[in-house]
MIZA-182990 format. One record per residue (C-alpha): x, y, z. Coordinates in steps of 0.5 Angstrom, whole numbers, plus 500, padded with zeros to 3 digits. Layout:
N
<u X, v Y, w Z>
...
This chain:
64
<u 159, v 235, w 607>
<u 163, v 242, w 606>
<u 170, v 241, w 602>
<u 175, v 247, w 603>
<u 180, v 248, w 597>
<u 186, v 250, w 601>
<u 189, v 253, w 595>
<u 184, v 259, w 596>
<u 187, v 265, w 600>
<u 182, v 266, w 606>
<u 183, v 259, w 608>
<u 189, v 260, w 609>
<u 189, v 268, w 612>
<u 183, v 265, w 616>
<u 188, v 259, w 619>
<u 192, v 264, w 620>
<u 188, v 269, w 624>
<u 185, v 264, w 628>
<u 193, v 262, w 630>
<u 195, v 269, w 631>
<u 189, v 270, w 635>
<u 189, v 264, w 639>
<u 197, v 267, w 641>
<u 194, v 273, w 643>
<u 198, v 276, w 636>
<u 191, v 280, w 635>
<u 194, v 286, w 630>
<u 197, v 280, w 626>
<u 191, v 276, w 627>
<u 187, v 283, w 624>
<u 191, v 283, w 619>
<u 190, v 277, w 617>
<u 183, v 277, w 615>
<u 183, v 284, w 612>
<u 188, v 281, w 607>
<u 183, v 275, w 606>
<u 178, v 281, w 604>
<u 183, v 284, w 601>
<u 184, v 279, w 596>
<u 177, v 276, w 595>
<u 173, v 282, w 597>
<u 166, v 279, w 593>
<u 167, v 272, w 598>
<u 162, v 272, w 604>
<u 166, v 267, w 608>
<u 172, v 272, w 607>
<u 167, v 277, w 611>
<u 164, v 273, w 616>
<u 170, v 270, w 618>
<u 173, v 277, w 620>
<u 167, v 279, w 622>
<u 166, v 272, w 627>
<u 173, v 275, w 629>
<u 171, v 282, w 631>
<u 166, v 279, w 635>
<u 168, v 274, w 638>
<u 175, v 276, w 640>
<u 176, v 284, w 640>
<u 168, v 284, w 642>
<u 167, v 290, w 637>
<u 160, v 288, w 636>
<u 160, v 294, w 632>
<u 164, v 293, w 627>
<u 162, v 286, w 627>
């Protein structure tokens, strides 16, 4: 069983994201996992997060 400490900043800026991509607020949403980088940049999750993002919403495959 995976726990998420919710006191971990990228849990938040990923709930964000996703809320913000769901809305079709995708600057904010972009924004959101970049700051999840930002924050915690040696954080796999935090990447992969952005990149599932990148990938699955902006189709930037590339970037992804």
């Amino acid at each position: 069983m995976v726990r998420h400490d919710p006191l971990r900043p990228i849990v938040g800026h990923r709930a964000y994201g996703f809320i913000y991509s769901q809305q079709k607020k995708l600057d904010l949403a972009e924004k959101e996992y970049a700051d999840a980088i930002r924050e915690e940049p040696n954080s796999p999750k935090a990447h992969s997060y952005f990149g599932q993002y990148l990938a699955n919403v902006e189709k930037d495959y590339t970037a992804a």
